[in-house]
FIVO-544336 format. One record per residue (C-alpha): residue number from 1; x, y, z. Coordinates in steps of 0.05 Angstrom, whole numbers, plus 5000, padded with zeros to 4 digits. Layout:
<nodes>
{nr=NUM c1=X c2=Y c3=Z}
...
</nodes>
This chain:
<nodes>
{nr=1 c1=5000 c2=5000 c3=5000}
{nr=2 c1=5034 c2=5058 c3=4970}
{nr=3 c1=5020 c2=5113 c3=5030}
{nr=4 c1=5051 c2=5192 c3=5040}
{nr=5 c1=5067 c2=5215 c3=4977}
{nr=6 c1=5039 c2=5277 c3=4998}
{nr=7 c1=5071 c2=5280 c3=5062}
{nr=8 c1=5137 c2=5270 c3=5040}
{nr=9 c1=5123 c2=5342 c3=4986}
{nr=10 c1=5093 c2=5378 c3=5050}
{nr=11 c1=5159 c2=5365 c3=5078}
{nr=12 c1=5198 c2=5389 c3=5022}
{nr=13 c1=5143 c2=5449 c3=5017}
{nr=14 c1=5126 c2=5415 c3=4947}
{nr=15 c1=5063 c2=5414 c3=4911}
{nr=16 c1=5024 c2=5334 c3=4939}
{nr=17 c1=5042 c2=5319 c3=4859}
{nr=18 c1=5114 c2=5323 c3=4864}
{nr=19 c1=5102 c2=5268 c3=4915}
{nr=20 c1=5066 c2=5230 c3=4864}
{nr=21 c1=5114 c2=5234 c3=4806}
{nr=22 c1=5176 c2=5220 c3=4863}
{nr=23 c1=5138 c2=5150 c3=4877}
{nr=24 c1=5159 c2=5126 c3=4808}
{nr=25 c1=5222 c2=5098 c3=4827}
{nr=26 c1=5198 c2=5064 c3=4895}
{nr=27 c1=5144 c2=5035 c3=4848}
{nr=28 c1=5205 c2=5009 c3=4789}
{nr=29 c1=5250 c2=4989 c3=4844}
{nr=30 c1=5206 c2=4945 c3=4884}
{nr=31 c1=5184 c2=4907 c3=4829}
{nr=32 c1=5254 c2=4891 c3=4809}
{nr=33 c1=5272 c2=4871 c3=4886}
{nr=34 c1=5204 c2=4829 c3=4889}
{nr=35 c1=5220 c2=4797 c3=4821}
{nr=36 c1=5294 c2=4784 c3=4843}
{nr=37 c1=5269 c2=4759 c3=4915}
{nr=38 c1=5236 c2=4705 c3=4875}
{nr=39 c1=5161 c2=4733 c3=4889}
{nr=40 c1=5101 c2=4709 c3=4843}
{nr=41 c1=5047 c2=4763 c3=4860}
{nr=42 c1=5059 c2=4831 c3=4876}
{nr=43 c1=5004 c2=4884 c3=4886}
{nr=44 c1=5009 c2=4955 c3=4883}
{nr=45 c1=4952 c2=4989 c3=4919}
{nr=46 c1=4949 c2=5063 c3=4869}
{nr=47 c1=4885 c2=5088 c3=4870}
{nr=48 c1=4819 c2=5076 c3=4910}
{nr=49 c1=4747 c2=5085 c3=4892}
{nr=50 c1=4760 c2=5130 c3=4951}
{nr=51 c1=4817 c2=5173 c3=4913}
{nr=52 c1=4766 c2=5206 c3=4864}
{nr=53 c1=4743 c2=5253 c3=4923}
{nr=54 c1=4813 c2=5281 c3=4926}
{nr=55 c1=4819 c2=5352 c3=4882}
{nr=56 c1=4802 c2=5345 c3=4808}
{nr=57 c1=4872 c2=5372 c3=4796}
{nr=58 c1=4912 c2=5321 c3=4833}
{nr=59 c1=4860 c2=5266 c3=4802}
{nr=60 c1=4877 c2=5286 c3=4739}
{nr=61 c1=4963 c2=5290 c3=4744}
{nr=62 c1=4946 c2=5215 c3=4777}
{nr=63 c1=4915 c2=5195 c3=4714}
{nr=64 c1=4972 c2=5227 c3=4668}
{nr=65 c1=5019 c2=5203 c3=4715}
{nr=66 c1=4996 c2=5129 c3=4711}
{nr=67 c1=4997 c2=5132 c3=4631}
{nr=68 c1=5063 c2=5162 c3=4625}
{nr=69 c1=5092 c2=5106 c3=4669}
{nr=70 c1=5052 c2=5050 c3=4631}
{nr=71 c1=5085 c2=5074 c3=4564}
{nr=72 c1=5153 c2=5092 c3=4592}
{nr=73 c1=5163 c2=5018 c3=4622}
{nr=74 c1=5113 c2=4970 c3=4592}
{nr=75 c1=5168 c2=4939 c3=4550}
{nr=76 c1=5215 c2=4930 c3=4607}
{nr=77 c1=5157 c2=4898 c3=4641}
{nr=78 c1=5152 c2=4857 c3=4581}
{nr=79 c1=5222 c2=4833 c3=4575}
{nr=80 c1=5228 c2=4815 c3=4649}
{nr=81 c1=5173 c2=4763 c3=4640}
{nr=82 c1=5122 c2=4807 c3=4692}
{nr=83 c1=5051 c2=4789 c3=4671}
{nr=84 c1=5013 c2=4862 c3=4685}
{nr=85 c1=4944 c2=4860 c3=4708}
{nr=86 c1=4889 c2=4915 c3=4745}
{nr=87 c1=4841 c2=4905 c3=4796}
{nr=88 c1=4781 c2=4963 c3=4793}
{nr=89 c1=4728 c2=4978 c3=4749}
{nr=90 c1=4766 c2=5022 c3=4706}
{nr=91 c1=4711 c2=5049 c3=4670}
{nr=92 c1=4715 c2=5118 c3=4697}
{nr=93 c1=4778 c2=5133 c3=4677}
{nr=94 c1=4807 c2=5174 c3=4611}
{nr=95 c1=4789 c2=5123 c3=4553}
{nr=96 c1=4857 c2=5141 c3=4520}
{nr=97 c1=4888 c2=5110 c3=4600}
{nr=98 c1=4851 c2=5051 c3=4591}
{nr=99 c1=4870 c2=5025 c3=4521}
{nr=100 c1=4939 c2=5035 c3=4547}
{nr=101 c1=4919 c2=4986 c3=4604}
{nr=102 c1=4886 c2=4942 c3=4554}
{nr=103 c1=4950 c2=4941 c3=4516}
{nr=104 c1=5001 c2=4928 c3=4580}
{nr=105 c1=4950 c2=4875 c3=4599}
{nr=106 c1=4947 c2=4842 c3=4528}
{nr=107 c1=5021 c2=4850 c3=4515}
{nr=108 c1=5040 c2=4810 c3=4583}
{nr=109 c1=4981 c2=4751 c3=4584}
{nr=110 c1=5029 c2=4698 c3=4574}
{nr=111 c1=5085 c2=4717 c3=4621}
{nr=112 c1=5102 c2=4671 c3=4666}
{nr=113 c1=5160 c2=4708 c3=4713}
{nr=114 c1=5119 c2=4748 c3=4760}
{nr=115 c1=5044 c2=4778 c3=4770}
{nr=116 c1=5040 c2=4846 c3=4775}
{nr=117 c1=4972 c2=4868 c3=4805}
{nr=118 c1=4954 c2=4942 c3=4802}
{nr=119 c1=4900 c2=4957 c3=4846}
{nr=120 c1=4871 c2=5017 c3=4802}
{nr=121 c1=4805 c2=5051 c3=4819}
{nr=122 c1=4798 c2=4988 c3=4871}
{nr=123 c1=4757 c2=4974 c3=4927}
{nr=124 c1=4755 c2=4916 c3=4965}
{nr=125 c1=4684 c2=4922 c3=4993}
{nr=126 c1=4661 c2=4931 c3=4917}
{nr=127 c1=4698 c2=4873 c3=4887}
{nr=128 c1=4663 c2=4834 c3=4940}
{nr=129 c1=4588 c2=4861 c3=4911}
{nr=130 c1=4609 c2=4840 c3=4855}
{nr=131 c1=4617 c2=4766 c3=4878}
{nr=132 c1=4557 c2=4765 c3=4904}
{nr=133 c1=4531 c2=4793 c3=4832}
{nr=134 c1=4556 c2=4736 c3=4805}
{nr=135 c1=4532 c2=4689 c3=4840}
{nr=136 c1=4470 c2=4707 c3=4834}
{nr=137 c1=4462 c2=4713 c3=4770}
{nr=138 c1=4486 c2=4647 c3=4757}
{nr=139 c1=4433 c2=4627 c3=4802}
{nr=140 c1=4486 c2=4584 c3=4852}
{nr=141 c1=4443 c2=4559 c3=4893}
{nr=142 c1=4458 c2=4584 c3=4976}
{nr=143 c1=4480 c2=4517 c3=4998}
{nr=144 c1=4534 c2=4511 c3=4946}
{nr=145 c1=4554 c2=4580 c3=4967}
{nr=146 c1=4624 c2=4565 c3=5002}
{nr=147 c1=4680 c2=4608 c3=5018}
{nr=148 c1=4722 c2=4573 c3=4962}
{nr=149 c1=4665 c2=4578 c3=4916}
{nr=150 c1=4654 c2=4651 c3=4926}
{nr=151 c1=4722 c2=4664 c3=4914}
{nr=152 c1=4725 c2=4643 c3=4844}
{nr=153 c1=4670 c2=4696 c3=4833}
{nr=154 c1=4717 c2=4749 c3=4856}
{nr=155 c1=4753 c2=4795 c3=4802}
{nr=156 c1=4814 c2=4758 c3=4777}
{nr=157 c1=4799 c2=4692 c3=4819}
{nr=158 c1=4866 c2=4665 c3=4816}
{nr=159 c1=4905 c2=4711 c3=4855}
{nr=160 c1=4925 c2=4679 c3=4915}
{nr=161 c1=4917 c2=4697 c3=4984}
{nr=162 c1=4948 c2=4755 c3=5002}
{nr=163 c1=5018 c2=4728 c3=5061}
{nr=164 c1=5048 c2=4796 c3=5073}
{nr=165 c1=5013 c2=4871 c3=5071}
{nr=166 c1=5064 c2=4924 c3=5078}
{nr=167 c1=5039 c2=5003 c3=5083}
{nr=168 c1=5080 c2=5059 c3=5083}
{nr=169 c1=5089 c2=5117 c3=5115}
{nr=170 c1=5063 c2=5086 c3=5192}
{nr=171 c1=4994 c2=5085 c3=5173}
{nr=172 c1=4963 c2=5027 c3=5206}
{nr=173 c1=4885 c2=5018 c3=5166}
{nr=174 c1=4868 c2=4974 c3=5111}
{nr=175 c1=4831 c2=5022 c3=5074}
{nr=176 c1=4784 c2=4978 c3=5035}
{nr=177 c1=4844 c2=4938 c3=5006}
{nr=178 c1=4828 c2=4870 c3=4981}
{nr=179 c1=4790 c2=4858 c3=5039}
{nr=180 c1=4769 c2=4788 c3=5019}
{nr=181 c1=4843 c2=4774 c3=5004}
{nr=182 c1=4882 c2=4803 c3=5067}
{nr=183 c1=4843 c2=4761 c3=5120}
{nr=184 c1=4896 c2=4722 c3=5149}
{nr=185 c1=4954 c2=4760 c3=5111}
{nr=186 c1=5011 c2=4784 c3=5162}
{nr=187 c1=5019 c2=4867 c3=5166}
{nr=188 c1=5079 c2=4915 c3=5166}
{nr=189 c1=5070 c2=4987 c3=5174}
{nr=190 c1=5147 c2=5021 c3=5162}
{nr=191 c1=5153 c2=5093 c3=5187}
{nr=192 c1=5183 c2=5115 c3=5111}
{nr=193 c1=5144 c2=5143 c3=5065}
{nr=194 c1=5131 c2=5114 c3=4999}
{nr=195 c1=5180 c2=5153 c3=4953}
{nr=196 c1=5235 c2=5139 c3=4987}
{nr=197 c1=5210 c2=5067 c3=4989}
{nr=198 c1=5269 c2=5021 c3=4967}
{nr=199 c1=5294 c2=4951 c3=4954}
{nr=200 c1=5327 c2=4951 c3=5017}
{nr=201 c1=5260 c2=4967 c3=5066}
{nr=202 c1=5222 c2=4917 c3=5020}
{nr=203 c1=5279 c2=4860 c3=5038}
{nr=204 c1=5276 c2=4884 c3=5118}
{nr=205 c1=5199 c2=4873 c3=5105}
{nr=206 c1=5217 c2=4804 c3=5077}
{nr=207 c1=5260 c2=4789 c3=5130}
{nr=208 c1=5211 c2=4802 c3=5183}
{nr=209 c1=5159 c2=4758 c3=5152}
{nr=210 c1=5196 c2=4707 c3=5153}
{nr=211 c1=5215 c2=4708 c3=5234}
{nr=212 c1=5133 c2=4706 c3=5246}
{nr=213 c1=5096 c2=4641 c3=5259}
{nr=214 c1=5037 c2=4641 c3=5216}
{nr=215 c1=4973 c2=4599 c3=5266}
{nr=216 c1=4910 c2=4614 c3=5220}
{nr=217 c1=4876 c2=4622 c3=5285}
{nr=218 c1=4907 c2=4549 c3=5317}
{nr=219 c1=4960 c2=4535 c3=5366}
{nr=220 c1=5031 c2=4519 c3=5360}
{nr=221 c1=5037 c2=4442 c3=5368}
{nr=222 c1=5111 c2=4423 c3=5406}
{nr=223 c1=5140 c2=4360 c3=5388}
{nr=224 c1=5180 c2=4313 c3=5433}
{nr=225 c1=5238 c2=4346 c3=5415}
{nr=226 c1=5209 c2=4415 c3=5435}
{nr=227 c1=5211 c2=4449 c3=5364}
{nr=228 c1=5150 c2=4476 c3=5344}
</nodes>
């Protein structure tokens, strides 16, 4: 969750979209660490269904921002194997944004090195609605409703469970974030803020993951040999 790119122009007495356009390179540089850490998915929370309250100014440079980047690295993305995909309904945004979307998305289907998620225009509370949509218009009848069931009527049903949620800046909500997804994933909340996000906080983020015991709501069982 890419938080305080505003914060981190207030302290430089910049404008909240120099904040913005400084986020590029966290966003370029932790997709190569992820992809050289050997991650499959990586999401990149960039815009809420929430965001389009913000001033129609800073909406906008968002949107121009977002293209620029899409055409600027989409054949890097390419190259490196990444298979580029949105979450969101994307069908508020510019039209001339979202057949540059369409065409990241076509030109990476077949990847196979990485999944790159971009939460854009997302909402976690709406992608669930639009399970339940789905379900109902296929007429599933309630008892064959399951949690596993329900999750393949979720946008993009193959995305895995999220393991690890990190958010910038020391902000500690979810924020409607793949809310379906996150429900036993393990949270990090480092104090920097997301421009001057690097490889190295994202492998400190790694690193901590790794030391935590994961339950799922059981117990630690000890063997004889007292190792858990």
């Amino acid at each position: 969750m890419m938080d305080g790119n505003g914060r981190w122009a207030a302290q430089r007495s910049l404008p909240r979209t120099a904040g913005h356009k400084a986020a590029e390179a966290a966003v370029i540089d932790v997709i190569e660490a992820a992809r050289a850490a050997g991650i499959q998915w990586l999401s990149l929370f960039a815009f809420s269904t929430e965001n389009w309250r913000r001033p129609g100014v800073e909406v906008e440079f968002l949107m121009r921002l977002v293209q620029r980047t899409i055409r600027k690295h989409a054949m890097a993305l390419h190259a490196r194997g990444i298979r580029c995909r949105f979450l969101g309904a994307l069908d508020r945004i510019p039209p001339s944004l979202a057949r540059d979307i369409a065409d990241l998305v076509t030109l990476t289907r077949a990847n196979t090195g990485m999944t790159l998620t971009v939460a854009f225009d997302h909402g976690g509370r709406g992608d669930i609605v639009t399970a339940a949509r789905s379900l109902i218009r296929n007429r599933v009848p309630p008892e064959e409703v399951t949690e596993e069931s329900f999750a393949g009527h979720l946008p993009h049903p193959d995305t895995p469970d999220v393991d690890l949620v990190i958010r910038t800046s020391g902000e500690q909500r979810i924020s409607n974030f793949m809310l379906w997804q996150v429900a036993y994933a393990e949270w990090m909340f480092p104090q920097v803020l997301w421009p001057d996000f690097r490889a190295a906080h994202l492998w400190e983020c790694l690193h901590a993951y790794r030391r935590r015991e994961r339950r799922f709501g059981g117990v630690q069982v000890r063997t004889a040999t007292g190792k858990g």
